[in-house]
C-alpha positions as protocol buffer text, in pm:
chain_id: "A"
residue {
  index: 1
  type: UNK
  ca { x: 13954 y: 12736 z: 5122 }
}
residue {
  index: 2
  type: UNK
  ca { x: 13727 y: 12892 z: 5398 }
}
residue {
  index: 3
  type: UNK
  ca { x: 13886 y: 12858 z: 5779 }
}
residue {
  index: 4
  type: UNK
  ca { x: 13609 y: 12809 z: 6056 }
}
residue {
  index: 5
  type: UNK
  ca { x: 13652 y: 12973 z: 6427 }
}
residue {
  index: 6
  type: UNK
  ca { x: 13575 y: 12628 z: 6558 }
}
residue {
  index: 7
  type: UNK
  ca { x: 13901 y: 12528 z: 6781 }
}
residue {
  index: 8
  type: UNK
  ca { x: 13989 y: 12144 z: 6878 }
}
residue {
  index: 9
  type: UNK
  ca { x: 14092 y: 12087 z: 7214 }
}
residue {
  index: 10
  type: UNK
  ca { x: 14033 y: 12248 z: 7567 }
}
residue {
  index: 11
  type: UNK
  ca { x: 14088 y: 12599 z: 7696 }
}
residue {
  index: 12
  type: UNK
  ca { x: 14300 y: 12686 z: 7977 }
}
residue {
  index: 13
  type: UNK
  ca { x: 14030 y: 12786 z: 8212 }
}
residue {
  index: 14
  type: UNK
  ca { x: 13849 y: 12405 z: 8114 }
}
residue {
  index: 15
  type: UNK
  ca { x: 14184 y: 12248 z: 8231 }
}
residue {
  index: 16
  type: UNK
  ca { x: 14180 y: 12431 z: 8571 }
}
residue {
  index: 17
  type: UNK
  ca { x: 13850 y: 12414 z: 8677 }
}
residue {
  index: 18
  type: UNK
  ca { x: 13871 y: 12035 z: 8623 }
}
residue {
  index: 19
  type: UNK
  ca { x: 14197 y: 11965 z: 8841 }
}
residue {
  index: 20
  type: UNK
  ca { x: 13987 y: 12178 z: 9056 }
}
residue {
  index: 21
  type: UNK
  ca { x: 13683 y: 11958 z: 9085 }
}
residue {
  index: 22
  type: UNK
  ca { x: 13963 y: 11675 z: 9132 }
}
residue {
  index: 23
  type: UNK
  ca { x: 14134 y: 11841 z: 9421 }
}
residue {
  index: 24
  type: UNK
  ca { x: 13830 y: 11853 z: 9571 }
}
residue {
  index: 25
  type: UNK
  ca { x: 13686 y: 11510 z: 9500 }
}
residue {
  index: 26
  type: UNK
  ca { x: 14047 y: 11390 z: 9627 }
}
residue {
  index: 27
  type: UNK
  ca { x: 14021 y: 11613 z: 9965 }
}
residue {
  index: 28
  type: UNK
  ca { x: 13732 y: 11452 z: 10043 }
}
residue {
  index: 29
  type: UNK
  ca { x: 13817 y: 11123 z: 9934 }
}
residue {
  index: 30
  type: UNK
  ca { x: 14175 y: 11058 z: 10154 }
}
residue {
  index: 31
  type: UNK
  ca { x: 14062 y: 11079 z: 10514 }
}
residue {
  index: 32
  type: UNK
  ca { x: 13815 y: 10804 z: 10423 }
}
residue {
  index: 33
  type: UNK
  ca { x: 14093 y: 10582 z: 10265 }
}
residue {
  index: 34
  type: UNK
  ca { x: 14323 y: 10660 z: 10558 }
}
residue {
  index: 35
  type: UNK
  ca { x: 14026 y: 10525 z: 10806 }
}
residue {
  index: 36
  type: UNK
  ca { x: 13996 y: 10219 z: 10552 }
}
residue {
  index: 37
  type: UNK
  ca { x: 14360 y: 10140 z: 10496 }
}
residue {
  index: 38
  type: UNK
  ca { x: 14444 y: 10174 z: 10876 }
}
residue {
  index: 39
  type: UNK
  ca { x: 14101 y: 9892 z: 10904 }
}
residue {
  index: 40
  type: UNK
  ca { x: 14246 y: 9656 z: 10663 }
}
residue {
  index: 41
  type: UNK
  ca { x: 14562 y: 9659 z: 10858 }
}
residue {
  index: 42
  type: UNK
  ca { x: 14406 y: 9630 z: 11192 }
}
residue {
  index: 43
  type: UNK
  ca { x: 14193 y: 9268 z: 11069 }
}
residue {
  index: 44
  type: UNK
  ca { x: 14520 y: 9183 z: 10930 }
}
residue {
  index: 45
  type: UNK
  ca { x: 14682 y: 9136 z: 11199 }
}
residue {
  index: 46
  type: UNK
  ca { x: 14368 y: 9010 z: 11391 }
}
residue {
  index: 47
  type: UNK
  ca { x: 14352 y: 8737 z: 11178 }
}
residue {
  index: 48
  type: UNK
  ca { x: 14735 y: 8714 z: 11184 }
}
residue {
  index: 49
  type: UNK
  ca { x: 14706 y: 8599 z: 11549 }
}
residue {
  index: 50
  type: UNK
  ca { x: 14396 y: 8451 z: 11539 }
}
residue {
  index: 51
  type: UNK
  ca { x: 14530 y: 8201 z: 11298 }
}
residue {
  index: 52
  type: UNK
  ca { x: 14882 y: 8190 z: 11466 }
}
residue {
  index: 53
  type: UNK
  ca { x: 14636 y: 8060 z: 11804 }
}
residue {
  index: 54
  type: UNK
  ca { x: 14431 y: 7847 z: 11605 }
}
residue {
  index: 55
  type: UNK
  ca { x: 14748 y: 7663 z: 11450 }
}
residue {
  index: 56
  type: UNK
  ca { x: 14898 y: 7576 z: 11800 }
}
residue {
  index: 57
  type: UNK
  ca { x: 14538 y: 7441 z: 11889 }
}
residue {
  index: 58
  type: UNK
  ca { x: 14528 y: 7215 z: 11591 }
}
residue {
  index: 59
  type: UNK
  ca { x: 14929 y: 7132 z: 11629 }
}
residue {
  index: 60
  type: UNK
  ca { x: 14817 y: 7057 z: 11998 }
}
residue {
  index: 61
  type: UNK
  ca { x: 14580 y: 6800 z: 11864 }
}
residue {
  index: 62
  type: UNK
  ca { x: 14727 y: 6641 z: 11643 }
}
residue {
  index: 63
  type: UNK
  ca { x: 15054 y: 6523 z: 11871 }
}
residue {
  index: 64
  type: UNK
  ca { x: 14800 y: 6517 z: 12164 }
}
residue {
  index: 65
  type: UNK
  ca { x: 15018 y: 6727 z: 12389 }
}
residue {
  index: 66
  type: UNK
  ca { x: 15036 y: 7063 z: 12514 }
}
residue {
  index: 67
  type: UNK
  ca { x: 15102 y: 7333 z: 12243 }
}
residue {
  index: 68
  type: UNK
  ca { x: 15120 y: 7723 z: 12352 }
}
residue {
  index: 69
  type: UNK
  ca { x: 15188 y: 7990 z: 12178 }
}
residue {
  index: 70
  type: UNK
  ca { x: 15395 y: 8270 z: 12359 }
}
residue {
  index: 71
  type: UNK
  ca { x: 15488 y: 8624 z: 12323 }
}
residue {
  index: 72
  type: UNK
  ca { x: 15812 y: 8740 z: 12206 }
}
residue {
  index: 73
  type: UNK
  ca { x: 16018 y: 8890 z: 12466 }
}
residue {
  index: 74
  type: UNK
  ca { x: 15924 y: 9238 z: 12429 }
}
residue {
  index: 75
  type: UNK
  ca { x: 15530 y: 9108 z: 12445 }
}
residue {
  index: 76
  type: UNK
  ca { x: 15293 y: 9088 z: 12229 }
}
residue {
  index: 77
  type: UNK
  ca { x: 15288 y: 9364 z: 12040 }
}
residue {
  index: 78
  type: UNK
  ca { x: 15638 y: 9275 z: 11910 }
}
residue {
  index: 79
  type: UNK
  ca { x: 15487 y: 8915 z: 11771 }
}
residue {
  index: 80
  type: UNK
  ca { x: 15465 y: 8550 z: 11876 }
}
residue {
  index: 81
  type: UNK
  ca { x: 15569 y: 8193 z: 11878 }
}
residue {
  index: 82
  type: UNK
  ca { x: 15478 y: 7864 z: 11840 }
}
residue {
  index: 83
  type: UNK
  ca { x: 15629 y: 7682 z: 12079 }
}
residue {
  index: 84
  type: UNK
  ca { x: 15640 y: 7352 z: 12333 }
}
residue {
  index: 85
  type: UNK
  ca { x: 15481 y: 7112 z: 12119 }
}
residue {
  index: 86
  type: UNK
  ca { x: 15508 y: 6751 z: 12234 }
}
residue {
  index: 87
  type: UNK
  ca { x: 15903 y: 6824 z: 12343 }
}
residue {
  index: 88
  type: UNK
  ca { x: 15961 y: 6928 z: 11913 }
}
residue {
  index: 89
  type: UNK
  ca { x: 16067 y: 7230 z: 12063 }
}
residue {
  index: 90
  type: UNK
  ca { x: 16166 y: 7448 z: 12394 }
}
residue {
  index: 91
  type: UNK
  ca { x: 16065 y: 7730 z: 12527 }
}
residue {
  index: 92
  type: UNK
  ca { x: 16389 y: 7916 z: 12375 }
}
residue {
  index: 93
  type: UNK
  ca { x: 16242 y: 7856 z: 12065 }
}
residue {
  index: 94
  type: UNK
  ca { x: 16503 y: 7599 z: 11969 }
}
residue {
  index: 95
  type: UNK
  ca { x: 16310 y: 7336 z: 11692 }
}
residue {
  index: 96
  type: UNK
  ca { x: 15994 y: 7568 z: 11652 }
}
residue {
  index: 97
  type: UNK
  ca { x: 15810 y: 7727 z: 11378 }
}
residue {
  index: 98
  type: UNK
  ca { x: 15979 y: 8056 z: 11269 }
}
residue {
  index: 99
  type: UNK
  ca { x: 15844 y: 8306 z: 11509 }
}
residue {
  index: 100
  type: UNK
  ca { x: 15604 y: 8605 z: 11379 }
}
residue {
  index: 101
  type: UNK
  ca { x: 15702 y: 8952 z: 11430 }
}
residue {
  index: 102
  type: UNK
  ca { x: 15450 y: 9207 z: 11418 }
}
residue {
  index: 103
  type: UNK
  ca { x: 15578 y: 9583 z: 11432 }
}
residue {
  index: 104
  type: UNK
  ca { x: 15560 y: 9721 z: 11743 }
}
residue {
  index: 105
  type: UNK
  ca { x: 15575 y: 10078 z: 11705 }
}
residue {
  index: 106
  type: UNK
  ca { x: 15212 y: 10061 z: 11488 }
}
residue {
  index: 107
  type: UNK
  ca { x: 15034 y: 9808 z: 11703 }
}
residue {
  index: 108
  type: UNK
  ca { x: 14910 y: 9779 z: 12043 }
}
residue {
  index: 109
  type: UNK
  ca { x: 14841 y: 9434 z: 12109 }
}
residue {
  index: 110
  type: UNK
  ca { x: 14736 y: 9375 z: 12533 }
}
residue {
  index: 111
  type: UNK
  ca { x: 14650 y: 9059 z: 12668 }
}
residue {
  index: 112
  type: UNK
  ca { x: 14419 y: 9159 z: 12913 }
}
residue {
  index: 113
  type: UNK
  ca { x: 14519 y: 8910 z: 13163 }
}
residue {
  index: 114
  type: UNK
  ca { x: 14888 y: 8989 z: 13132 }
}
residue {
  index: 115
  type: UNK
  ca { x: 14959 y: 8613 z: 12972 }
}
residue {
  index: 116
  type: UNK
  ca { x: 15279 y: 8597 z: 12784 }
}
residue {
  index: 117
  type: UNK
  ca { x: 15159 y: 8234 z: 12681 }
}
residue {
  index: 118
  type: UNK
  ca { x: 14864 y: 8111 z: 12600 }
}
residue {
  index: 119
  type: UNK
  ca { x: 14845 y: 7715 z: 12627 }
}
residue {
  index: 120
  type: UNK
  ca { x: 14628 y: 7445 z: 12429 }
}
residue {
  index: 121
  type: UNK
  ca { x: 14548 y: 7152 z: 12555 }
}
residue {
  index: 122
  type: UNK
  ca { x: 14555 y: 6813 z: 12393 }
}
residue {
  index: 123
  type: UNK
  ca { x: 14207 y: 6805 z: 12369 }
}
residue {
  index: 124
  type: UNK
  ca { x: 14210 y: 7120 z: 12182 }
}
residue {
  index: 125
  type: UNK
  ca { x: 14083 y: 7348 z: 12497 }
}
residue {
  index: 126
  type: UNK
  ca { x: 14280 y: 7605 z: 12608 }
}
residue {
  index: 127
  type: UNK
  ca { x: 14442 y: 7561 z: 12973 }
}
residue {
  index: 128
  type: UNK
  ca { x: 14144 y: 7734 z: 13203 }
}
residue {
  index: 129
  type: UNK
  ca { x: 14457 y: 7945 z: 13358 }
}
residue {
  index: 130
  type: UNK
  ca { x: 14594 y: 8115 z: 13058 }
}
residue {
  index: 131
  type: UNK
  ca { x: 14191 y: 8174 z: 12885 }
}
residue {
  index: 132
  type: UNK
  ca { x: 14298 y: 8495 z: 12698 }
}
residue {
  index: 133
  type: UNK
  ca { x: 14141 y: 8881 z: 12590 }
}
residue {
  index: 134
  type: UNK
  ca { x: 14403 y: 9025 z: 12331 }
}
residue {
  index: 135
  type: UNK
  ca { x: 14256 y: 9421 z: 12240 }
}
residue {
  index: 136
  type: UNK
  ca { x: 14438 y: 9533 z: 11951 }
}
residue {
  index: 137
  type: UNK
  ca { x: 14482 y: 9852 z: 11827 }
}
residue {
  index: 138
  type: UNK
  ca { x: 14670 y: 10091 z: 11671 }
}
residue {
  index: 139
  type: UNK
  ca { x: 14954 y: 10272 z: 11842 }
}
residue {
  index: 140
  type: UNK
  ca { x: 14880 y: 10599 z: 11586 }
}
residue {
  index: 141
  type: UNK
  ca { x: 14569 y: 10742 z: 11743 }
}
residue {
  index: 142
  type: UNK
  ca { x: 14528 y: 11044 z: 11447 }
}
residue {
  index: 143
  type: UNK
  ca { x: 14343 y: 10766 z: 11243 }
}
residue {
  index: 144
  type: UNK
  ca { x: 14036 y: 10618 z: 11464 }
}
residue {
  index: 145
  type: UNK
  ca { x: 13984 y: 10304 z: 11417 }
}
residue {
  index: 146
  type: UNK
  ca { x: 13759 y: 9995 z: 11562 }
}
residue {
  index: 147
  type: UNK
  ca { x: 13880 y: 9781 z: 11882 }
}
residue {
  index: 148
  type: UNK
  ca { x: 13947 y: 9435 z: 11758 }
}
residue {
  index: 149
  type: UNK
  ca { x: 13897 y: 9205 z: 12049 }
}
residue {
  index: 150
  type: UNK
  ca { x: 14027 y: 8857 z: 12013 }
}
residue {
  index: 151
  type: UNK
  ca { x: 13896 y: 8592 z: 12315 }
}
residue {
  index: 152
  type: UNK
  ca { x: 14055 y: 8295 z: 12350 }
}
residue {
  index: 153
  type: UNK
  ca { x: 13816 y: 8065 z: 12573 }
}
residue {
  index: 154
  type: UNK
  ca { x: 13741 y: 7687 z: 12621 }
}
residue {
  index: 155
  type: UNK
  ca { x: 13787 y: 7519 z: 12265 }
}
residue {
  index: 156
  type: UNK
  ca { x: 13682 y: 7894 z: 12078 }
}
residue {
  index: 157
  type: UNK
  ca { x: 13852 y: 8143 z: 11927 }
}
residue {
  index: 158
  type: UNK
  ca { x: 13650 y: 8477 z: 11843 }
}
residue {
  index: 159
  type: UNK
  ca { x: 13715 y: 8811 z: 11700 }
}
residue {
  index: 160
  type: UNK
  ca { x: 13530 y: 9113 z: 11738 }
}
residue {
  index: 161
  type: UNK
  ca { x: 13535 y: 9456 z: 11672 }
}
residue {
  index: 162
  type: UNK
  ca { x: 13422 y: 9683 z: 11921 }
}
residue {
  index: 163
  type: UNK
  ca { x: 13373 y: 10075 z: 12009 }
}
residue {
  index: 164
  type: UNK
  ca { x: 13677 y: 10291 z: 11853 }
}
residue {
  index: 165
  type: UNK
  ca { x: 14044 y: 10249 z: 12034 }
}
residue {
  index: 166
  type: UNK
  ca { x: 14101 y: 10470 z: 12278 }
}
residue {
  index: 167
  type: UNK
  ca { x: 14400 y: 10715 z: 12270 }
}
């Protein structure tokens, strides 16, 4: 039986020049998944709030009364609650949704006008003298990220993203 010089398999120097061409692939590949992971979590909480306001407009509504929601004691980067709906529940909380928590020490989220509660009519319209601007953003400023800008105004409620947070 004749043997043949022809080997199965990869060499050593095939093996490391392909982790290589990984490791660089991969270098190139993480800041851009760090910018788009830290985006995903910056609409998610957009839309965390924005639907948070939009349910105490429709609870306000539907038991034609007053519904606000208001920031958690350490504002409103530390969450929110639902809260004063047609006398269901006080302003301690007591009788109200569970209240969201967001986590302060990644988020920045201002209320431009300094409003720890924003207030819904029962026609659905929020109260002309707590009209909000939240700007959210992320406390980490290595990752830069888009402004999201939610404006709470008349019957509306819109989000959008602006110029990159400032550090």
């Amino acid at each position: 039986m004749a043997f043949s010089n022809h080997q199965i398999g990869i060499s050593l120097i095939e093996l490391v020049i392909t982790i290589a061409i990984l490791v660089i692939l991969l270098s190139i590949a993480a800041p851009n998944y760090r910018i788009y992971m830290a985006n995903q979590r910056a609409q998610a909480v957009s839309y965390r709030l924005m639907a948070d306001l939009r349910n105490a407009r429709s609870e306000a509504i539907n038991k034609n009364t007053d519904c606000s929601l208001k920031a958690n004691a350490s504002g409103w980067s530390a969450g929110w609650q639902i809260v004063d709906c047609g006398g269901n529940c006080t302003v301690d909380g007591t009788g109200c949704p569970a209240a969201r928590t967001v986590n302060a020490s990644i988020w920045s989220i201002v209320e431009d006008n300094n409003y720890s509660k924003i207030t819904f009519q029962a026609s659905g319209r929020v109260d002309p003298n707590t009209a909000a601007d939240f700007s959210i953003c992320p406390t980490d400023t290595s990752v830069q990220i888009d402004q999201r800008r939610l404006i709470v105004s008349g019957s509306s409620i819109t989000l959008n993203r602006l110029s990159p947070c400032e550090g």
